[in-house]
PDB file of N, H, CA, C and O in Angstrom:
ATOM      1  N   UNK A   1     175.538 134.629  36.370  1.00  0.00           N
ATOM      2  CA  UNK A   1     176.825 134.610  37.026  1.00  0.00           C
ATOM      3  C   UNK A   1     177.210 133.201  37.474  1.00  0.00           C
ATOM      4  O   UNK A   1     177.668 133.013  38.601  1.00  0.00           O
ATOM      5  N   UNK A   2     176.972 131.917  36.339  1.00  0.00           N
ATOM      6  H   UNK A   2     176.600 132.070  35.423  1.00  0.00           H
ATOM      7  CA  UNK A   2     177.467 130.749  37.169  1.00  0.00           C
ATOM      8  C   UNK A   2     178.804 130.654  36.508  1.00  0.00           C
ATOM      9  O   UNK A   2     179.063 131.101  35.391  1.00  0.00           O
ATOM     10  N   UNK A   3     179.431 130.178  37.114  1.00  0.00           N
ATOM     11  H   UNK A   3     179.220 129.815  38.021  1.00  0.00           H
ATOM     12  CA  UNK A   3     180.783 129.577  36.444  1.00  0.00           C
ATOM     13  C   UNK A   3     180.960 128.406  36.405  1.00  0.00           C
ATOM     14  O   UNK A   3     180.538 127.700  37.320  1.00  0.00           O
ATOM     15  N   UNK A   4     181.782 127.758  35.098  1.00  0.00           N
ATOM     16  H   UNK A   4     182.125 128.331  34.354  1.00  0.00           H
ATOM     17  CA  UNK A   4     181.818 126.741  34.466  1.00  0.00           C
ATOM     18  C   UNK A   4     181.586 125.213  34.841  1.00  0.00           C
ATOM     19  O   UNK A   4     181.115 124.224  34.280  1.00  0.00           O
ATOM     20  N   UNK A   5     182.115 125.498  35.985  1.00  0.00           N
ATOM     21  H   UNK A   5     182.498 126.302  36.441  1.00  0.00           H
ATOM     22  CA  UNK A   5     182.242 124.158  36.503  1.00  0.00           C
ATOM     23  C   UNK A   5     180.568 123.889  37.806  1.00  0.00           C
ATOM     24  O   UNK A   5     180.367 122.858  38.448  1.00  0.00           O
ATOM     25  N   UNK A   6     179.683 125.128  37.823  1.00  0.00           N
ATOM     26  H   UNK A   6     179.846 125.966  37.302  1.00  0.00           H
ATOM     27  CA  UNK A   6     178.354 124.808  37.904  1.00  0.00           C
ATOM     28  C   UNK A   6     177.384 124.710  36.621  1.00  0.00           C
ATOM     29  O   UNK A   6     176.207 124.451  36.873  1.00  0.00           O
ATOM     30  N   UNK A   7     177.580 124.807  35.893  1.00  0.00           N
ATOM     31  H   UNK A   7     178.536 125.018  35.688  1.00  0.00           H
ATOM     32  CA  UNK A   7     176.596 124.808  34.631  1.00  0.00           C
ATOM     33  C   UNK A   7     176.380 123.279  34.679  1.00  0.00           C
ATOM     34  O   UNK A   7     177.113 122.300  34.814  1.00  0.00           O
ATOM     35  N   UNK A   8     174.890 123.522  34.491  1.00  0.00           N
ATOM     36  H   UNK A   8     174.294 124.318  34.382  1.00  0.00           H
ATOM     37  CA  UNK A   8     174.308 121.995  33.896  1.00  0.00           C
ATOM     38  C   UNK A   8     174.101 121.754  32.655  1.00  0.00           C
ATOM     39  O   UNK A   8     173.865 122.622  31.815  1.00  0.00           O
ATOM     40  N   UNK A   9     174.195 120.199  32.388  1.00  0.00           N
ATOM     41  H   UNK A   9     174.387 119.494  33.070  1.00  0.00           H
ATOM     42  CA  UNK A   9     174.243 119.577  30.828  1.00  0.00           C
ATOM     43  C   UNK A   9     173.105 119.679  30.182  1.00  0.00           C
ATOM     44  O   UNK A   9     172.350 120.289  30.940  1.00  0.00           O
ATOM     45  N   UNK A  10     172.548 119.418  29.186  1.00  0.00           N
ATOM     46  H   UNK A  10     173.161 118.922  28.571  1.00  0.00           H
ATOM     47  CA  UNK A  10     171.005 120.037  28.136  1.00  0.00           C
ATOM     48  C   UNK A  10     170.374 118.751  28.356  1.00  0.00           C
ATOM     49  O   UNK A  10     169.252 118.771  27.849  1.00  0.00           O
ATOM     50  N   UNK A  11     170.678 117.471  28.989  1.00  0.00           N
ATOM     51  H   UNK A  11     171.589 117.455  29.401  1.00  0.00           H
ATOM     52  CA  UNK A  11     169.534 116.709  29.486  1.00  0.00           C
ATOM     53  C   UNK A  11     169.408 116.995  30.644  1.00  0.00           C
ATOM     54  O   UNK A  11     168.696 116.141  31.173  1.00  0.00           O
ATOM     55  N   UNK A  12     169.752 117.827  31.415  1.00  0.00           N
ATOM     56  H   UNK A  12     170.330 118.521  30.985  1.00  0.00           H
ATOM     57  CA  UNK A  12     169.260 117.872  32.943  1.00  0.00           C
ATOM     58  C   UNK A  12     168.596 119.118  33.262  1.00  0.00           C
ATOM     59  O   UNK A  12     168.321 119.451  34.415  1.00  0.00           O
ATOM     60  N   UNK A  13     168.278 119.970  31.975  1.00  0.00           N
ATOM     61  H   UNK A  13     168.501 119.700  31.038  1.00  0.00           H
ATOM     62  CA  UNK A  13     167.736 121.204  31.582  1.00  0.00           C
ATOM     63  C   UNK A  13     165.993 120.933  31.180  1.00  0.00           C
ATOM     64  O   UNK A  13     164.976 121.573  31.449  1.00  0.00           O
ATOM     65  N   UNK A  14     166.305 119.369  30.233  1.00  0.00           N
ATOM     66  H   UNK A  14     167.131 118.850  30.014  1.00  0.00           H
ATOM     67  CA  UNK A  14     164.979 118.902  29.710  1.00  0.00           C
ATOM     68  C   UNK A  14     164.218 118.399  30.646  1.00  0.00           C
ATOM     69  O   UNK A  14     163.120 118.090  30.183  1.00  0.00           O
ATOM     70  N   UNK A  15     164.322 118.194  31.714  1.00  0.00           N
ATOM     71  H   UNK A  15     165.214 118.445  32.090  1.00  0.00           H
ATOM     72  CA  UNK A  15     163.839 117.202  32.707  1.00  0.00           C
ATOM     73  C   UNK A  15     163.766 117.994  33.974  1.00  0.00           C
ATOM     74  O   UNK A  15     163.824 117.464  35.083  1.00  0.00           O
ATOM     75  N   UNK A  16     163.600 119.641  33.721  1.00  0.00           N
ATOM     76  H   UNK A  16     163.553 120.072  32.820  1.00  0.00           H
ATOM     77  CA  UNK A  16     163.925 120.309  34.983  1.00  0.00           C
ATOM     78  C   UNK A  16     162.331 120.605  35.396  1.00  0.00           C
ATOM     79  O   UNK A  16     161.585 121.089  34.544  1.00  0.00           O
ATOM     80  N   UNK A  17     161.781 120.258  36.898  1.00  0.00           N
ATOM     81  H   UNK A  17     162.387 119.865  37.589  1.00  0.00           H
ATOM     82  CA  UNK A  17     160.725 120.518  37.561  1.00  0.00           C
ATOM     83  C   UNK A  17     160.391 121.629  37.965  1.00  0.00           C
ATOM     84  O   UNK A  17     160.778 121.961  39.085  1.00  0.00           O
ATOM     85  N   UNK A  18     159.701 122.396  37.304  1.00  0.00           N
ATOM     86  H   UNK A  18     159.386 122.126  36.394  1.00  0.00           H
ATOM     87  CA  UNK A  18     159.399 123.894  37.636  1.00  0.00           C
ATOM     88  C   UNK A  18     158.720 124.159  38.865  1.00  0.00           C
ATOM     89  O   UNK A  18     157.493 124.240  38.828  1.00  0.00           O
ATOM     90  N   UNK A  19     159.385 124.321  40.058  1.00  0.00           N
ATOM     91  H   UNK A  19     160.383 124.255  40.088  1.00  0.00           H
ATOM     92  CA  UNK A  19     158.619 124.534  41.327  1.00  0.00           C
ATOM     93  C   UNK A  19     159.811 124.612  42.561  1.00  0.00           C
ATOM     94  O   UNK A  19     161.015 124.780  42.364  1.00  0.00           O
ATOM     95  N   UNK A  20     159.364 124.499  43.438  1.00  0.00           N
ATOM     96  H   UNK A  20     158.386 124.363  43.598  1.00  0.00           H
ATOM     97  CA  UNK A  20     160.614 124.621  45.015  1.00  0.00           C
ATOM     98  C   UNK A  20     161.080 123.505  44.842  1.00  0.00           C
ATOM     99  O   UNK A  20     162.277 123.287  44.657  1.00  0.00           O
ATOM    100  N   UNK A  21     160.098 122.565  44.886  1.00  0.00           N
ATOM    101  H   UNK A  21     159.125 122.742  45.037  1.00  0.00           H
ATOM    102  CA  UNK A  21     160.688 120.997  44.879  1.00  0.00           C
ATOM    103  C   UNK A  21     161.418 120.785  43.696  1.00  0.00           C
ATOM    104  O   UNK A  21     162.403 120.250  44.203  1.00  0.00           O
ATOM    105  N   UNK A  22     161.646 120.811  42.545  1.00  0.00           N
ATOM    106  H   UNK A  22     160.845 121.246  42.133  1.00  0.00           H
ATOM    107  CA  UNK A  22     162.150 120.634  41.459  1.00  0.00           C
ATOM    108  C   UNK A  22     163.666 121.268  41.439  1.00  0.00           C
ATOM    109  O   UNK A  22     164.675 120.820  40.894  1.00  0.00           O
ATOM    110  N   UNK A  23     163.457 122.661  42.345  1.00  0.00           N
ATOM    111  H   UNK A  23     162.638 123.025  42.788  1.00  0.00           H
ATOM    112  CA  UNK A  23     164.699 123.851  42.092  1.00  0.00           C
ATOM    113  C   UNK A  23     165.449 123.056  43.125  1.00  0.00           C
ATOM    114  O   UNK A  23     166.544 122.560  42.860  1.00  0.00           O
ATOM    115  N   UNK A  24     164.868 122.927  44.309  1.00  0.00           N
ATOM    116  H   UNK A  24     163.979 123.330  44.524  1.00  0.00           H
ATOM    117  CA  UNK A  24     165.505 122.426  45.456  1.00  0.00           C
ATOM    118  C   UNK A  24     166.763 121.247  45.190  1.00  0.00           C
ATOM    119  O   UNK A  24     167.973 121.299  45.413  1.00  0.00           O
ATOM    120  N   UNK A  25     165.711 119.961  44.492  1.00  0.00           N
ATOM    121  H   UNK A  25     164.729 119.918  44.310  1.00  0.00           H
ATOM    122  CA  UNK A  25     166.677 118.937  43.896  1.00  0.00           C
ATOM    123  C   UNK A  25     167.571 119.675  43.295  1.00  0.00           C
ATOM    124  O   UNK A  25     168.488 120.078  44.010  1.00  0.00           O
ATOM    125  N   UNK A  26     167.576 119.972  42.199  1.00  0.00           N
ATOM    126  H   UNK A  26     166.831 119.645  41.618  1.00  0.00           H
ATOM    127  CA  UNK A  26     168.475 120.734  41.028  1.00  0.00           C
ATOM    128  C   UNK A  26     169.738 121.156  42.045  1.00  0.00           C
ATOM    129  O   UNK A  26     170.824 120.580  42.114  1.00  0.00           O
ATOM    130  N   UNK A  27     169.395 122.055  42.639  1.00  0.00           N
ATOM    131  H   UNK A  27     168.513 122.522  42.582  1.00  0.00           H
ATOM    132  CA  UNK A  27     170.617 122.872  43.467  1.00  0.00           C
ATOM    133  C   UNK A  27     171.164 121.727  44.478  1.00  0.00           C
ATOM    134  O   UNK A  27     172.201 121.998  45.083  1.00  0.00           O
ATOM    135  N   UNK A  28     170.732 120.840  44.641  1.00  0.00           N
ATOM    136  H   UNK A  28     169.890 120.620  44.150  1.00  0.00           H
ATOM    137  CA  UNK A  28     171.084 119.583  45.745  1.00  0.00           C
ATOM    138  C   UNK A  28     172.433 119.090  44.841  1.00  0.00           C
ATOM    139  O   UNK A  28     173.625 119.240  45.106  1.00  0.00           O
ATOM    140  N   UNK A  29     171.611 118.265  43.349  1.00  0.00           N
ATOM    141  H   UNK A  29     170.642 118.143  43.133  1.00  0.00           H
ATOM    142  CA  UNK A  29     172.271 117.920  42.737  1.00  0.00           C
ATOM    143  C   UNK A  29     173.819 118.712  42.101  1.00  0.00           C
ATOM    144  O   UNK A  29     174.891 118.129  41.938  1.00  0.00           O
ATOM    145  N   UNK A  30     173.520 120.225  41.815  1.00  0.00           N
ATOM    146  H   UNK A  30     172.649 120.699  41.947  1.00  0.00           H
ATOM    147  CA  UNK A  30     174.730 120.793  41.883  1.00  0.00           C
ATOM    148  C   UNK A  30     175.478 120.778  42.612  1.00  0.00           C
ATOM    149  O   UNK A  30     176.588 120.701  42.086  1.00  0.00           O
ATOM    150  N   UNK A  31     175.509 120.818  43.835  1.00  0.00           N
ATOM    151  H   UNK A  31     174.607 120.881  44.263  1.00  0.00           H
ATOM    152  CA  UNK A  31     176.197 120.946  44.888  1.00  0.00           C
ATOM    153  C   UNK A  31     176.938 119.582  45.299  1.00  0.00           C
ATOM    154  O   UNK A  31     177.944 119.558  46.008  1.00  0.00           O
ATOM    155  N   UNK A  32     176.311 118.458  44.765  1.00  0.00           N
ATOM    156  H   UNK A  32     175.494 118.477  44.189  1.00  0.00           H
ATOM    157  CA  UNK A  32     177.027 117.287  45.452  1.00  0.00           C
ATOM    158  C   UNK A  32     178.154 117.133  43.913  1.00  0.00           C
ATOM    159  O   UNK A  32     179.084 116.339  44.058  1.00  0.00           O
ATOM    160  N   UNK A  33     178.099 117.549  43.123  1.00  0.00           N
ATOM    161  H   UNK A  33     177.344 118.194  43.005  1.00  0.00           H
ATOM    162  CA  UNK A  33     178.933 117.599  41.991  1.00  0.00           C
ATOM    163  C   UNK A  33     180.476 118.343  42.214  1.00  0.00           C
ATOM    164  O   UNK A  33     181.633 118.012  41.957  1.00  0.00           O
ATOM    165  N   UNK A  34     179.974 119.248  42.689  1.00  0.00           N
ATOM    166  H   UNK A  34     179.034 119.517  42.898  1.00  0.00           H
ATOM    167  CA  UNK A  34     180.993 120.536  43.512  1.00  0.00           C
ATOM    168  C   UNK A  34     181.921 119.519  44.397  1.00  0.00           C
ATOM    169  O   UNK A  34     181.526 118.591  45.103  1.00  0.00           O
ATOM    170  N   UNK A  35     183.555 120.042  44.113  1.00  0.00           N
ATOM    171  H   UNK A  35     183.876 120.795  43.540  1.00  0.00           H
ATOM    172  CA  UNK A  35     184.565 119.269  44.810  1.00  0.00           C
ATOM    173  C   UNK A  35     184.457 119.993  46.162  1.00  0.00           C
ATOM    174  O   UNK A  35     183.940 121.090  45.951  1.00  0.00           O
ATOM    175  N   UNK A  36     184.747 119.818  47.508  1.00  0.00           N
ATOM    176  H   UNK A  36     185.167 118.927  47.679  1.00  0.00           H
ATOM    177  CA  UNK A  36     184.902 120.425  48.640  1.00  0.00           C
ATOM    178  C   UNK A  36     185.842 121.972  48.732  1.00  0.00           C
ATOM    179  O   UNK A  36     185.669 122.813  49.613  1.00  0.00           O
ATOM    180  N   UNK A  37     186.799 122.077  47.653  1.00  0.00           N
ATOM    181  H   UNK A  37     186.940 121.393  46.937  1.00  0.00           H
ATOM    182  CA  UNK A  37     187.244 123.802  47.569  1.00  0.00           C
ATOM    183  C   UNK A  37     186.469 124.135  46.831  1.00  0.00           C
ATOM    184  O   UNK A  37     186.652 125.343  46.681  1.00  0.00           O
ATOM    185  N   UNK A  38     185.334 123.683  45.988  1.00  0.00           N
ATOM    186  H   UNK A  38     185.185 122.701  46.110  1.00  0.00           H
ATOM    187  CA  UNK A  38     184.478 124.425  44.901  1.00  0.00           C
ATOM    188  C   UNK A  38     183.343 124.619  46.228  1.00  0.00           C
ATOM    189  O   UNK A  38     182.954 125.784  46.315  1.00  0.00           O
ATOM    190  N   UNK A  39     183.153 124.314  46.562  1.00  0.00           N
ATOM    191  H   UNK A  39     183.470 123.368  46.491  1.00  0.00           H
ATOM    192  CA  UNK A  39     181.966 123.987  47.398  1.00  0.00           C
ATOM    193  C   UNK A  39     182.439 125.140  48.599  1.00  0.00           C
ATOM    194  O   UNK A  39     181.506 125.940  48.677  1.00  0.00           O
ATOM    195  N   UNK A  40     183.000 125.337  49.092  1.00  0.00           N
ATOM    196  H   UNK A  40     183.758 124.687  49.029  1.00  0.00           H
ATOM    197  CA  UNK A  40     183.510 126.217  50.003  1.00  0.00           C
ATOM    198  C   UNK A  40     183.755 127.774  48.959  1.00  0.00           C
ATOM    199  O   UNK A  40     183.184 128.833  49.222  1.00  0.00           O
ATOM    200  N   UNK A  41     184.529 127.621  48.008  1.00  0.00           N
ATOM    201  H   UNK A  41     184.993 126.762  47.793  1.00  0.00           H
ATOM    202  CA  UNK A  41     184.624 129.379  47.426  1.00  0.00           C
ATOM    203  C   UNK A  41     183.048 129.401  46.819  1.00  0.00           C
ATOM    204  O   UNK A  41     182.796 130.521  46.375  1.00  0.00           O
ATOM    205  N   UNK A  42     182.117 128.620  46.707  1.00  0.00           N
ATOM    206  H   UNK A  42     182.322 127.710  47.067  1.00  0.00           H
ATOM    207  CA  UNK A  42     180.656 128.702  45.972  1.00  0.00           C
ATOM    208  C   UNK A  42     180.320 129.463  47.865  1.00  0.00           C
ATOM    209  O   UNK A  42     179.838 130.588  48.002  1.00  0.00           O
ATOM    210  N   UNK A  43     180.524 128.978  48.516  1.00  0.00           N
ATOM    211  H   UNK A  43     180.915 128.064  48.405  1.00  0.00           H
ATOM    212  CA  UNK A  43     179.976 129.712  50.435  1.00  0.00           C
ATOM    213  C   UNK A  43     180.832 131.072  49.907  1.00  0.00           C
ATOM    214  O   UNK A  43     180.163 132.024  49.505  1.00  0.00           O
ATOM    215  N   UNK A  44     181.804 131.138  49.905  1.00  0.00           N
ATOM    216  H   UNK A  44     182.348 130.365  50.231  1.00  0.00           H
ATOM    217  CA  UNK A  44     182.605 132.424  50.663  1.00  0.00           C
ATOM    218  C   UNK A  44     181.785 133.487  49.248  1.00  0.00           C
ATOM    219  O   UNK A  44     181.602 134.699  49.352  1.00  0.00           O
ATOM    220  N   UNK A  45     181.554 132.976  48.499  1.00  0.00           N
ATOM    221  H   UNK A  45     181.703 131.991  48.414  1.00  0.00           H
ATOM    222  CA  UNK A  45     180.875 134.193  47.422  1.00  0.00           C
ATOM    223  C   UNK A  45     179.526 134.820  47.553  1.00  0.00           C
ATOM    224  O   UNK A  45     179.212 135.966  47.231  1.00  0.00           O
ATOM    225  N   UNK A  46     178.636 133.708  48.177  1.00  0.00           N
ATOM    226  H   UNK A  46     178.891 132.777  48.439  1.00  0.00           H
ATOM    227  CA  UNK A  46     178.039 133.767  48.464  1.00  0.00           C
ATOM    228  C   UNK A  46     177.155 134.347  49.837  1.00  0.00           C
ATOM    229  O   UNK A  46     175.952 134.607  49.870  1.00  0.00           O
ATOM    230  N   UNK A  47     178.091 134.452  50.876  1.00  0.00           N
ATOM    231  H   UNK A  47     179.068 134.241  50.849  1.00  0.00           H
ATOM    232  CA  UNK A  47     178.128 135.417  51.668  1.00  0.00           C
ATOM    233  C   UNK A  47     178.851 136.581  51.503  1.00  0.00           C
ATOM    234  O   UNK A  47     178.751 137.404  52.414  1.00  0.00           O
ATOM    235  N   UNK A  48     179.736 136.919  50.318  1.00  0.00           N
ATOM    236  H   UNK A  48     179.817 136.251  49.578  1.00  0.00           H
ATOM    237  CA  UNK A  48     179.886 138.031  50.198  1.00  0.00           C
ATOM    238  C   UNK A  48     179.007 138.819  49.569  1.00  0.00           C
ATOM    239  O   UNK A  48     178.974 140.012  49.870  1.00  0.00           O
ATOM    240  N   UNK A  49     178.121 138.286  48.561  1.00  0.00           N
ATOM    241  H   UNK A  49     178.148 137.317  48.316  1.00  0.00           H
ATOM    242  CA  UNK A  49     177.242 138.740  47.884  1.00  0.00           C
ATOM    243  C   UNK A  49     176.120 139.246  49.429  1.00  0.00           C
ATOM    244  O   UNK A  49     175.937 140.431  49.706  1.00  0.00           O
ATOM    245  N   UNK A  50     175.581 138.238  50.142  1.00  0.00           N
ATOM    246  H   UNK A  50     175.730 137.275  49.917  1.00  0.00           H
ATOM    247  CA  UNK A  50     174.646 138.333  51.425  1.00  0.00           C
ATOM    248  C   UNK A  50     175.258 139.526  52.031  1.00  0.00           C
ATOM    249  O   UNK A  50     174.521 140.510  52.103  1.00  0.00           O
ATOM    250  N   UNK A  51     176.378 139.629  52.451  1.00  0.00           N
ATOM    251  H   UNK A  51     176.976 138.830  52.393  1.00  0.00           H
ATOM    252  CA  UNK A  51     177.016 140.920  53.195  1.00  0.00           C
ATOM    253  C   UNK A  51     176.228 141.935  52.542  1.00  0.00           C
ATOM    254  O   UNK A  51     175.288 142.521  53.078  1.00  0.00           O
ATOM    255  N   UNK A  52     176.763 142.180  51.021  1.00  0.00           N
ATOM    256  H   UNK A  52     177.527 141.704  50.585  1.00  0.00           H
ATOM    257  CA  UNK A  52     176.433 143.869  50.449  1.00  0.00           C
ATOM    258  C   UNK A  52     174.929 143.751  50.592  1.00  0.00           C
ATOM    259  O   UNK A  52     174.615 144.929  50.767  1.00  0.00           O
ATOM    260  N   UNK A  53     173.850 143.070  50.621  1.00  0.00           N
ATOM    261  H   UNK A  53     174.106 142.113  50.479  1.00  0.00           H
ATOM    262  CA  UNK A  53     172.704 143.625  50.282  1.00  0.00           C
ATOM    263  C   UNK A  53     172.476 143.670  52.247  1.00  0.00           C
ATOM    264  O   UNK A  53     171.488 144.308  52.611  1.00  0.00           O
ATOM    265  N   UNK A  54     173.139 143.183  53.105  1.00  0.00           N
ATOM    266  H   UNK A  54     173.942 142.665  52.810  1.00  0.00           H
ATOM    267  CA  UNK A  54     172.713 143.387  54.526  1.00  0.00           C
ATOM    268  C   UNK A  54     172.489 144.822  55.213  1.00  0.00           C
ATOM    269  O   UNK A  54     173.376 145.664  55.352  1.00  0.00           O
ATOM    270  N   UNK A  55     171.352 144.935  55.558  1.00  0.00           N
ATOM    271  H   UNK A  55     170.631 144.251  55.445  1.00  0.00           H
ATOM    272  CA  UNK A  55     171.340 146.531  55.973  1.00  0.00           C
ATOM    273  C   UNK A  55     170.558 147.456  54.789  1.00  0.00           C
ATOM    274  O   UNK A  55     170.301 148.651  54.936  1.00  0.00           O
ATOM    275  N   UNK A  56     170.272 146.752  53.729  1.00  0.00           N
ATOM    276  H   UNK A  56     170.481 145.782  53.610  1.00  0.00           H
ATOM    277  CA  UNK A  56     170.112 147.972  52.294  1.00  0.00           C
ATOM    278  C   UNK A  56     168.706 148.383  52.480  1.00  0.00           C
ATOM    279  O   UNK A  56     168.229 149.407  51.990  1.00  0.00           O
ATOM    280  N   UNK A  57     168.186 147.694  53.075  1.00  0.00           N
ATOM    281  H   UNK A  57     168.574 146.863  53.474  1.00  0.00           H
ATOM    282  CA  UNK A  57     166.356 148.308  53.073  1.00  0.00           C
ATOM    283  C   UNK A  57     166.569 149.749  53.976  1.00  0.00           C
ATOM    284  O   UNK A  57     166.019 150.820  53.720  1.00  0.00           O
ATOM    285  N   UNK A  58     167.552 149.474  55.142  1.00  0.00           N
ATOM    286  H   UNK A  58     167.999 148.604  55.350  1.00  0.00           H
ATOM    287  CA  UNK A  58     167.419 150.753  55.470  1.00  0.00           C
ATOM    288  C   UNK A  58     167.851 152.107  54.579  1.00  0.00           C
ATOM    289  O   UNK A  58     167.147 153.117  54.607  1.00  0.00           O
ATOM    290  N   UNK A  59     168.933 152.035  53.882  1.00  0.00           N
ATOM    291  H   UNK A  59     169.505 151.215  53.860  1.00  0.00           H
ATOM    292  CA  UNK A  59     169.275 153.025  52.746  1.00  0.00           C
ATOM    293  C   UNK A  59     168.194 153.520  51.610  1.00  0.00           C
ATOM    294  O   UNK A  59     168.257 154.489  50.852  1.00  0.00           O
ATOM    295  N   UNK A  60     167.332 152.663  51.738  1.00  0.00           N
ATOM    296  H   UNK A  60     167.281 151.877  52.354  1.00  0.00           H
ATOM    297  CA  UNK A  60     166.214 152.874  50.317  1.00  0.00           C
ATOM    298  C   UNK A  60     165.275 153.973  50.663  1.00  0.00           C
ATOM    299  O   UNK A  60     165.508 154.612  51.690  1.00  0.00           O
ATOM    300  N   UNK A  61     164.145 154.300  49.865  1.00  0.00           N
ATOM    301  H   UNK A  61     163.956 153.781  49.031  1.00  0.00           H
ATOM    302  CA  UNK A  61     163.379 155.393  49.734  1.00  0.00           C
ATOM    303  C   UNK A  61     162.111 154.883  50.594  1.00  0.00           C
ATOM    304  O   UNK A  61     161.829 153.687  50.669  1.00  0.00           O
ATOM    305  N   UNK A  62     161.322 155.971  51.280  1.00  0.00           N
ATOM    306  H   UNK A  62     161.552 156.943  51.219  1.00  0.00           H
ATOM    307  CA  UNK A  62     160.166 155.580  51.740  1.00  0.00           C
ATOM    308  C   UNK A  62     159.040 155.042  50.733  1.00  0.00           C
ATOM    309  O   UNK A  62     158.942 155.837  49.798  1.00  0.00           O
ATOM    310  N   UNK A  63     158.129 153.928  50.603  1.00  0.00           N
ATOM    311  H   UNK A  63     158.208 153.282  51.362  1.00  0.00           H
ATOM    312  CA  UNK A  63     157.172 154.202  50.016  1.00  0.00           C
ATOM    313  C   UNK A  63     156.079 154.521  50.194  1.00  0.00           C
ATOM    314  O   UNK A  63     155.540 153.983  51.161  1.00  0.00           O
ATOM    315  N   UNK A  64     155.412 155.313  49.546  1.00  0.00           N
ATOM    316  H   UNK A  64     155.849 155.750  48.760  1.00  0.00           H
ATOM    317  CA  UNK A  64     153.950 155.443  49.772  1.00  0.00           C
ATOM    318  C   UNK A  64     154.119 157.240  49.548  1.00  0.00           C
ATOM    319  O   UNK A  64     155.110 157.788  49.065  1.00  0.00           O
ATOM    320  N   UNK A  65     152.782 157.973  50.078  1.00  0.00           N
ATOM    321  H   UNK A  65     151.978 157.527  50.470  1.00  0.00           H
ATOM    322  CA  UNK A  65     152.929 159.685  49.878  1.00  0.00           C
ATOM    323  C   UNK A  65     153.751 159.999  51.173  1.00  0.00           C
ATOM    324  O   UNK A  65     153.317 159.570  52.242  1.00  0.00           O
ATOM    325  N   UNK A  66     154.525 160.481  51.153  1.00  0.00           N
ATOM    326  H   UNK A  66     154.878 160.829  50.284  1.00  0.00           H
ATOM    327  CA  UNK A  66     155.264 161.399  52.613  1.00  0.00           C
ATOM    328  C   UNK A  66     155.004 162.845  52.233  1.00  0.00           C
ATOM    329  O   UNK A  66     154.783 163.299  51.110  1.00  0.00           O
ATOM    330  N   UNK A  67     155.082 163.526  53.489  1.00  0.00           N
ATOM    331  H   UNK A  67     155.261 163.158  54.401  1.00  0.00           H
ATOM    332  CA  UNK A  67     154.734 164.680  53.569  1.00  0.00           C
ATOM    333  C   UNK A  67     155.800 165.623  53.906  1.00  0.00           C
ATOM    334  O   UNK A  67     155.551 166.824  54.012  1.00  0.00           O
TER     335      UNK A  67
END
């Protein structure tokens, strides 16, 4: 689900650091790319997405044997 104007170029794909530290940069670097209204509707989506899953553990199934 990225849209266009976050997608990265195929040299910055080759050179990507597989780990927190590696992802961390990466998403740093996206973000300073992002104009200030991209950068703000990339927040407001993003807490809308955070909203729907808020609360969902309670809706889910018990695990383990219940009786």
């Amino acid at each position: 689900m990225t849209s266009p104007e976050i997608q990265s170029t195929h040299d910055e794909s080759a050179s990507f650091d597989r780990g927190f530290g590696g992802h961390a940069l990466r998403q740093a670097r996206m973000g300073l790319r992002l104009t200030p209204a991209e950068r703000l509707r990339w927040l407001e989506r993003t807490m809308d997405e955070l909203q729907r899953l808020l609360g969902r553990a309670k809706q889910g199934r018990p695990i383990g044997n219940s009786p």
